[in-house]
C-alpha positions as CSV (number, residue, x, y, z in Angstrom):
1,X,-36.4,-76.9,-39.4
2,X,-38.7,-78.8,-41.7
3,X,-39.1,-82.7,-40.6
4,X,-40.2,-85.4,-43.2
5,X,-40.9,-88.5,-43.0
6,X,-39.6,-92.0,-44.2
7,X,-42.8,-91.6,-47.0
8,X,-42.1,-88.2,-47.9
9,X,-38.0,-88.8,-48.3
10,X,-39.1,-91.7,-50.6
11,X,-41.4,-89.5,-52.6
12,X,-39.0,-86.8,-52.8
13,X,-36.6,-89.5,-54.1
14,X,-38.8,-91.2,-56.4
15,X,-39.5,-87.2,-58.2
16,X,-35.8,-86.7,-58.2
17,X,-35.0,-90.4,-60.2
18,X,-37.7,-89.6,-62.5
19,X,-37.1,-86.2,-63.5
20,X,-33.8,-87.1,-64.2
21,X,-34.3,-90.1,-66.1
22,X,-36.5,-87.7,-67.9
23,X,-34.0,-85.6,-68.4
24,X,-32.0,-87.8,-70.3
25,X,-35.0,-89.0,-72.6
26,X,-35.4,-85.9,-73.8
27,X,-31.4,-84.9,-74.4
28,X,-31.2,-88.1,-76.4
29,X,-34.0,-86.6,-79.0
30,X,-32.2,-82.8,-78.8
31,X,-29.5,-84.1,-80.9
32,X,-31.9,-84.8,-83.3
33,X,-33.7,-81.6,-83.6
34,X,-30.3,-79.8,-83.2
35,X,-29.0,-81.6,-86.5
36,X,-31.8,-81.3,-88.5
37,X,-31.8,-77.4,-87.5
38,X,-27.7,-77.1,-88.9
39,X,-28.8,-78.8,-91.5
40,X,-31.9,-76.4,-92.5
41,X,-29.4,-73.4,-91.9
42,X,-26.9,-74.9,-94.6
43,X,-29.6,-75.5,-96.8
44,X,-30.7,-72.1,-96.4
45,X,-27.3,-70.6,-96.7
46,X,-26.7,-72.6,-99.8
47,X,-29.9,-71.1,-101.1
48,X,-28.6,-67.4,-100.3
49,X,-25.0,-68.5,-102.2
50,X,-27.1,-69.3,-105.8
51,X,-29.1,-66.6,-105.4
52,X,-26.2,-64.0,-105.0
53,X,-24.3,-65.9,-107.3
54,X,-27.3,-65.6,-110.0
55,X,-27.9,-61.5,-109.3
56,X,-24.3,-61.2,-110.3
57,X,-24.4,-63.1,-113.2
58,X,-27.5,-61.1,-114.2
59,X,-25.2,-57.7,-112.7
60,X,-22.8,-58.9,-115.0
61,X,-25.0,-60.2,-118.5
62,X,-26.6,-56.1,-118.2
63,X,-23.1,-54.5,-117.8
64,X,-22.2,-56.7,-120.9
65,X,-25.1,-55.3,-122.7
66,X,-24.6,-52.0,-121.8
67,X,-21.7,-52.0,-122.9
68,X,-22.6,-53.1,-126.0
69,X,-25.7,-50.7,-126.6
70,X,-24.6,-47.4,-128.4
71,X,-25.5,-44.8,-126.1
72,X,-28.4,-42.5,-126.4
73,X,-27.3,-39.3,-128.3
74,X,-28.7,-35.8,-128.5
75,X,-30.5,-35.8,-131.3
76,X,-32.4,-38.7,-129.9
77,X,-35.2,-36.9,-128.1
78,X,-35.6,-34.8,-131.4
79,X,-35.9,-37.5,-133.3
80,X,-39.1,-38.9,-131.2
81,X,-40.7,-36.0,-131.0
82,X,-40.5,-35.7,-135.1
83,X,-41.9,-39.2,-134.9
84,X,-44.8,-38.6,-132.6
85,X,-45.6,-35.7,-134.8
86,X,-45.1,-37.5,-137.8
87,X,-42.7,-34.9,-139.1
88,X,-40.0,-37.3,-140.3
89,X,-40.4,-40.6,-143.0
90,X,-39.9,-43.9,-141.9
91,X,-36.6,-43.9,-143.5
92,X,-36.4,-47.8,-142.3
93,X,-38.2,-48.6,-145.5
94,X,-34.8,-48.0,-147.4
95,X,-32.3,-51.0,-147.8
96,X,-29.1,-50.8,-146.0
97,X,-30.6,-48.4,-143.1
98,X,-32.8,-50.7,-140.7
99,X,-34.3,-49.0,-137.5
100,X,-30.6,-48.8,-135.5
101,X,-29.4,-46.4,-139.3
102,X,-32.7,-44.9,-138.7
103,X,-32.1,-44.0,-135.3
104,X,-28.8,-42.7,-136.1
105,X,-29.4,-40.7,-138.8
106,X,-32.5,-38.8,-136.9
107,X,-29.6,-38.1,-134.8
108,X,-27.9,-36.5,-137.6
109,X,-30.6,-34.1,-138.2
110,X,-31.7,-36.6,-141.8
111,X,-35.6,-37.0,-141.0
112,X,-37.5,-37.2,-144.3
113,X,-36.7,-38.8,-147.7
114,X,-36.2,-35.3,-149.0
115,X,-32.8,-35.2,-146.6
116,X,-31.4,-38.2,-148.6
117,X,-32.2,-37.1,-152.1
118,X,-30.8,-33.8,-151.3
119,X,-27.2,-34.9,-150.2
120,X,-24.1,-33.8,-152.3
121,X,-21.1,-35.6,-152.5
122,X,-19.5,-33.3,-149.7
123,X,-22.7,-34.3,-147.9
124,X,-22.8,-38.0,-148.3
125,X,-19.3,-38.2,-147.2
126,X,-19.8,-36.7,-144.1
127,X,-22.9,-38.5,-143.6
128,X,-21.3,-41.9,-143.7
129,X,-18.4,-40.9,-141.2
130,X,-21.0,-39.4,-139.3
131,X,-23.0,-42.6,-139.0
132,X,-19.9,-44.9,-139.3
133,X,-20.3,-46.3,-142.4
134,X,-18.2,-47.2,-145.1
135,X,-17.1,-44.7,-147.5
136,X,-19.3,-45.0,-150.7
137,X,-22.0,-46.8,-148.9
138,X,-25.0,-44.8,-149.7
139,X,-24.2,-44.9,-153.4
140,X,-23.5,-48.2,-153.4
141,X,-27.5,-49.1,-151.6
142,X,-28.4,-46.4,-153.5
143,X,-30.5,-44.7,-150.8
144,X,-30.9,-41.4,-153.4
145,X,-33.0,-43.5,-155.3
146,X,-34.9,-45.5,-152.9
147,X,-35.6,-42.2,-151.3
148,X,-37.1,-40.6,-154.1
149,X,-39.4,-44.0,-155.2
150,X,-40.5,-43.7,-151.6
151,X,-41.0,-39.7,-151.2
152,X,-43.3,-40.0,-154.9
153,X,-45.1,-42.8,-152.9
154,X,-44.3,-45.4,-155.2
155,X,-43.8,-48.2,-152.4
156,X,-45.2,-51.0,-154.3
157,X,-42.5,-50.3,-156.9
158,X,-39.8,-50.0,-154.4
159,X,-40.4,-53.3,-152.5
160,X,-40.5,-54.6,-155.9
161,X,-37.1,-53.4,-157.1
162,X,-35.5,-53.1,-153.4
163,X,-37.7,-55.9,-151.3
164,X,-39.0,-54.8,-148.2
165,X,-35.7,-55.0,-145.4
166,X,-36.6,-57.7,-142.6
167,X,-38.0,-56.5,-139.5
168,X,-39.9,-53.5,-140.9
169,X,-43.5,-53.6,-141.9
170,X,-44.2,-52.0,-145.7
171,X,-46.1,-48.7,-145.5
């Protein structure tokens, strides 16, 4: 067995006092450090909260416009590859279509100025139901004769009579 003496007992004492006293220095400063680490976790987790919250109110605003976009149709992809070849007329220029009418009437197979000025009653008809307007529509822009103004290349005279619609550029 292992025999101390009366200076060794008191050393052994003395380490034992002041590692405990120790101990409790430092436990008083861990409440600290633990607090201000609960409260970095709920500032973090309200950080995650407004992000998720903001991705689905941006999930939500692109459903809404989705929703809202007509869809892409058939005749679409023919429609850009006439453009890219330049096999159709920017039928934009008339009044009344714009480049959505455009789009939709590329669809319908109407590419070129020629198309419009060529349409029968029968065929004017069922080109307004087709592209959802109202009955009488065409005739009442009269897209026959901006069509031809603009096929003859008379575009000066057209702006001047029809203006030039807003958001297209004048050939």
């Amino acid at each position: 067995m292992l025999q101390f003496t009366t200076n060794q007992w008191a050393i052994l004492g003395l380490v034992l006092v002041l590692g405990w006293l120790l101990g409790l220095l430092s436990r008083a400063g861990a409440g600290k450090w633990r607090k201000q680490a609960e409260e970095e976790q709920q500032l973090r987790l309200a950080a995650q909260e407004r992000f998720e919250a903001r991705i689905k109110a941006a999930n939500a605003r692109i459903a809404e416009l989705e929703k809202s976009q007509p869809p892409v149709g058939a005749g679409t992809g023919a429609a850009i590859a006439a453009a890219a070849s330049g096999k159709r007329d920017d039928l934009a220029l008339i009044r009344g279509i714009g480049r959505a009418g455009e789009t939709r009437l590329n669809e319908c197979g109407v590419t070129r100025y020629r198309d419009i000025t060529g349409l029968s009653e029968t065929e004017e008809a069922e080109l307004e139901g087709r592209i959802g307007a109202e009955p009488g529509y065409i005739a009442q822009e009269e897209w026959r004769e901006q069509a031809a103004l603009l096929a003859a290349g008379k575009t000066e005279e057209h702006a001047r009579i029809y203006g030039t619609p807003s958001g297209v550029a004048a050939a």
